[in-house]
DRENROBA-420430 format. One record per residue: residue number from 1; chain; z, x, y of N, C-alpha, C, O in turn. Coordinates in pm, whole numbers, plus 50000, padded with zeros to 5 digits. Layout:
BEGIN
NODE  num  chaine   n_up  n_east  n_north  ca_up  ca_east  ca_north   c_up  c_east  c_north   o_up  o_east  o_north
NODE  NUM       A      Z       X        Y      Z        X         Y      Z       X        Y      Z       X        Y
...
! end
This chain:
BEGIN
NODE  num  chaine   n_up  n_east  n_north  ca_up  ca_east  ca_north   c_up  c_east  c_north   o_up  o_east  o_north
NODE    1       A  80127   59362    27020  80140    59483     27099  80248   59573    27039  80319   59513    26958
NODE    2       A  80273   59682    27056  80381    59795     27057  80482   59719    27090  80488   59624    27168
NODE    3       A  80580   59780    27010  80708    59747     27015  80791   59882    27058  80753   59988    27008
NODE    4       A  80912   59885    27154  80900    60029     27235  81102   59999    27149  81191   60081    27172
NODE    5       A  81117   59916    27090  81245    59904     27058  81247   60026    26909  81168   60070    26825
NODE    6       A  81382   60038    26945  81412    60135     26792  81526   60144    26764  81595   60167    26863
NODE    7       A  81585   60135    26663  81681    60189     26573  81822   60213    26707  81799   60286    26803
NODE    8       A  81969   60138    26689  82053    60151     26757  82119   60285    26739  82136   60340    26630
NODE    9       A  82152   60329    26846  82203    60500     26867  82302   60483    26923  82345   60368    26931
NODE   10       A  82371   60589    26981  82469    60578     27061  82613   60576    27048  82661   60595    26937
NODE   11       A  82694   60554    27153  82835    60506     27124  82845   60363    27106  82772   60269    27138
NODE   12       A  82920   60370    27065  83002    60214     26960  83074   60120    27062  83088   60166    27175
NODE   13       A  83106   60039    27046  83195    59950     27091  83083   59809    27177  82992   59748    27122
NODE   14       A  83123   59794    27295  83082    59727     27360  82945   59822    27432  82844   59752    27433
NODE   15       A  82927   59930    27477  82833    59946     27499  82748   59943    27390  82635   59913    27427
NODE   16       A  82758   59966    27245  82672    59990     27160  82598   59846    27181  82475   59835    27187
NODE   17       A  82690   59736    27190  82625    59598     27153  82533   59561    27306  82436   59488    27289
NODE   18       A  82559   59603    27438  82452    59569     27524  82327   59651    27486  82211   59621    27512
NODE   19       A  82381   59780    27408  82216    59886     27461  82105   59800    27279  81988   59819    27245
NODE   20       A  82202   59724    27221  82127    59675     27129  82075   59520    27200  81967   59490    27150
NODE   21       A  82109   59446    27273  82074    59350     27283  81972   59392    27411  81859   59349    27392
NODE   22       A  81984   59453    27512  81863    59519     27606  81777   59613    27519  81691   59676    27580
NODE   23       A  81786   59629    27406  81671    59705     27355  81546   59581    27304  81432   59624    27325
NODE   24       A  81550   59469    27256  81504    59388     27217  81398   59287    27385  81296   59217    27383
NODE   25       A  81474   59324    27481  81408    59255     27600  81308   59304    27643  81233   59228    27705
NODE   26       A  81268   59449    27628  81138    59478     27719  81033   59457    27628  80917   59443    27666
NODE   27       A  81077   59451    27479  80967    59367     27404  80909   59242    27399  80808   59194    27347
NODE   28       A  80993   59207    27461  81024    58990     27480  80899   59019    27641  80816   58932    27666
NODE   29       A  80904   59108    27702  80798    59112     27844  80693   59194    27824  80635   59238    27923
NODE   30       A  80651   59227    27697  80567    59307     27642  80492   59256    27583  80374   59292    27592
NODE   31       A  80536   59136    27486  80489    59017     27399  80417   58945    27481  80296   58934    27464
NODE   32       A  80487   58878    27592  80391    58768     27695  80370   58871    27791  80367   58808    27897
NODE   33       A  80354   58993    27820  80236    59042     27893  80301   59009    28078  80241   59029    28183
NODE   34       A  80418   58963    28061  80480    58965     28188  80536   59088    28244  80580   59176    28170
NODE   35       A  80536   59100    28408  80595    59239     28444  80731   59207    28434  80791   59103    28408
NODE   36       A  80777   59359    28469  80959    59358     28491  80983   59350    28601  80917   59405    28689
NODE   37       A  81111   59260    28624  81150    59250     28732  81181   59387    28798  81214   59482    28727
NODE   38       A  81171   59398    28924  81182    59520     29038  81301   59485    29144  81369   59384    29161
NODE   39       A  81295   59631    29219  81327    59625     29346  81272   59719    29435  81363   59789    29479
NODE   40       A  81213   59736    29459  81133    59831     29550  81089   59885    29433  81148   59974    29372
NODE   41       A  80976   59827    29397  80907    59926     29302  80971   60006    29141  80910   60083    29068
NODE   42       A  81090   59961    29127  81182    60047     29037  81247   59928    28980  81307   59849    29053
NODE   43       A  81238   59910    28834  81276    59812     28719  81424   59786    28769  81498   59885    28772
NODE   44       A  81477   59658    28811  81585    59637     28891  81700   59620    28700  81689   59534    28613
NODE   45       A  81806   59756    28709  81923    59733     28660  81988   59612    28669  82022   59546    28571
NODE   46       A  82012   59575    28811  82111    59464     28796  82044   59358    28741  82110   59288    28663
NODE   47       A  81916   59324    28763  81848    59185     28704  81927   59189    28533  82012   59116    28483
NODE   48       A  81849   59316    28478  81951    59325     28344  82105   59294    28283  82144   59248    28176
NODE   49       A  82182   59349    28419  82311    59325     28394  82377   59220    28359  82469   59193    28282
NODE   50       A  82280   59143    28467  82323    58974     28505  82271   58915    28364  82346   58853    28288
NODE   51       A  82144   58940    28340  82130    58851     28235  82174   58915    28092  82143   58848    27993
NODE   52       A  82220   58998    28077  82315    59046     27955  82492   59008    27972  82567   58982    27878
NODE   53       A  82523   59014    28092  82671    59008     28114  82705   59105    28121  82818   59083    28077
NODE   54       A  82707   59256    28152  82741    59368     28195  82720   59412    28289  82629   59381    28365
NODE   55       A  82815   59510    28305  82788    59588     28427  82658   59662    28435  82611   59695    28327
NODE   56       A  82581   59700    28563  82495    59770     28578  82463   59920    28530  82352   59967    28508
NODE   57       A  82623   60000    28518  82612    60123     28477  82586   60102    28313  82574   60202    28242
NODE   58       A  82580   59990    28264  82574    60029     28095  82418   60006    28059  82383   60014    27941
NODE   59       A  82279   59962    28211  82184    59943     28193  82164   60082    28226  82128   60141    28125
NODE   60       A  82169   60137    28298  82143    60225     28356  82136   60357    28256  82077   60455    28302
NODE   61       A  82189   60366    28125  82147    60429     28027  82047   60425    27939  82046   60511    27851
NODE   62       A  81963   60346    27942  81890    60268     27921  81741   60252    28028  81639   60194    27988
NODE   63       A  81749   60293    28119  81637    60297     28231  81543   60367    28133  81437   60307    28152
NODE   64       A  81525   60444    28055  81382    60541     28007  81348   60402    27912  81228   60386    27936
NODE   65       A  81372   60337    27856  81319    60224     27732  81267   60127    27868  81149   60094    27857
NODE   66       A  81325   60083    27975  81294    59968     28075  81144   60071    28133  81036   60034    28088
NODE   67       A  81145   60169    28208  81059    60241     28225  80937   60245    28142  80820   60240    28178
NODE   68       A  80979   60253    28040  80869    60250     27906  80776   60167    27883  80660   60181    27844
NODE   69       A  80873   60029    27925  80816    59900     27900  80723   59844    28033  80623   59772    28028
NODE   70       A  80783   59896    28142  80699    59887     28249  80557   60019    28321  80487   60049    28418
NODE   71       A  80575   60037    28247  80434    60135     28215  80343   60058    28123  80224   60089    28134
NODE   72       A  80375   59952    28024  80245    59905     27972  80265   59807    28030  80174   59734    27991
NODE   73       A  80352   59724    28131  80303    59570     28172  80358   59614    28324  80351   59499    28368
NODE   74       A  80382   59651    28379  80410    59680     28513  80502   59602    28561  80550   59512    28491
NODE   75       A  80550   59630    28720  80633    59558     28747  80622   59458    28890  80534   59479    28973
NODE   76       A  80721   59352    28906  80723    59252     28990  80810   59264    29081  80920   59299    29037
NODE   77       A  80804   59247    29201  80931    59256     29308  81020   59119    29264  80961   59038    29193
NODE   78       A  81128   59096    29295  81198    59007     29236  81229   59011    29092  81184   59086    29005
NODE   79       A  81325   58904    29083  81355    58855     28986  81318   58691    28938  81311   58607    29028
NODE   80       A  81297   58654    28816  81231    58488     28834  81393   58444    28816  81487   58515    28779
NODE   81       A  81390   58317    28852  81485    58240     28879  81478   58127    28759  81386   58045    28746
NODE   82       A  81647   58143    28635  81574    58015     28547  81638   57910    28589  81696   57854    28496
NODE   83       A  81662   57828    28755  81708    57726     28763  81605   57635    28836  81518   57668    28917
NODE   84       A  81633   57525    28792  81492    57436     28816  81524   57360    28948  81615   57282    28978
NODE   85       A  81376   57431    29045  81425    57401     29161  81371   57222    29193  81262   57169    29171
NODE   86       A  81485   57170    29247  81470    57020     29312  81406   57019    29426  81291   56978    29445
NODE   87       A  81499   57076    29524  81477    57092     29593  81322   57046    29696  81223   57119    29705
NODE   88       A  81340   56905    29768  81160    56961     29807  81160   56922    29949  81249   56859    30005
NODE   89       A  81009   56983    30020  80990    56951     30208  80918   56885    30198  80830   56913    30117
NODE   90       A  80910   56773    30261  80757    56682     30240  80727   56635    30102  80620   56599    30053
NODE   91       A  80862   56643    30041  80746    56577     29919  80716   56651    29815  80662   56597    29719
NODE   92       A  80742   56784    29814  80661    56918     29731  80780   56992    29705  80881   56982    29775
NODE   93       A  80768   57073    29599  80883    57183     29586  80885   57254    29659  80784   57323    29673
NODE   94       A  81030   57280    29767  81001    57434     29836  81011   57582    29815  81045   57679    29883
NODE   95       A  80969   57560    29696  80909    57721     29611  80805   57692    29520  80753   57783    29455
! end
C-alpha cells in the first residue's frame, strides 16, 4: 500500500525526533489494514502520546499525516490494549 510518510521537516530537537518516529506509525496501520485508534470519531492524540512518550501537543502537529492515514483505513473507538489480559469470569477472559 501507500506509504503517507515523508522526508523529516520541521524544528529540531526533541520535537523533530517524535514527529520522525510518529511519522513511520500510520504506515505500520496502513500495512496491516488496521483502523486508528479514536475518540469520538477523531484519531485520538493522546493514544499517540502515550505510546511515543510525549506530550499530546507535539502530536497534535501532526494530526493532517494521522488524518491521512485514517482516510485510507478508518478509524476505531478506543484504543487496543498491549497487556495480556488474565483476568477471567467463569472460566473465560473478561474481555
Amino acid at each position: 500500500m501507500a506509504s503517507l510518510s515523508r522526508p523529516s521537516e520541521g524544528p529540531t530537537g526533541v520535537a523533530q525526533g517524535v514527529s520522525g518516529r510518529l511519522r513511520a506509525r500510520p504506515d505500520e496501520y496502513i500495512e496491516t489494514g488496521r483502523p486508528l485508534p479514536s475518540y469520538k470519531g477523531v484519531v485520538s492524540a493522546s493514544y499517540f502520546a502515550r505510546e511515543l512518550g510525549c506530550r499530546r501537543s507535539a502530536i497534535e502537529g501532526q494530526r493532517p499525516l494521522l488524518t491521512a492515514a485514517a482516510g485510507v483505513v478508518g478509524v476505531r473507538d478506543g484504543a487496543a490494549s498491549t497487556v495480556t489480559v488474565r483476568g477471567l469470569l467463569d472460566g473465560e477472559p473478561w474481555i
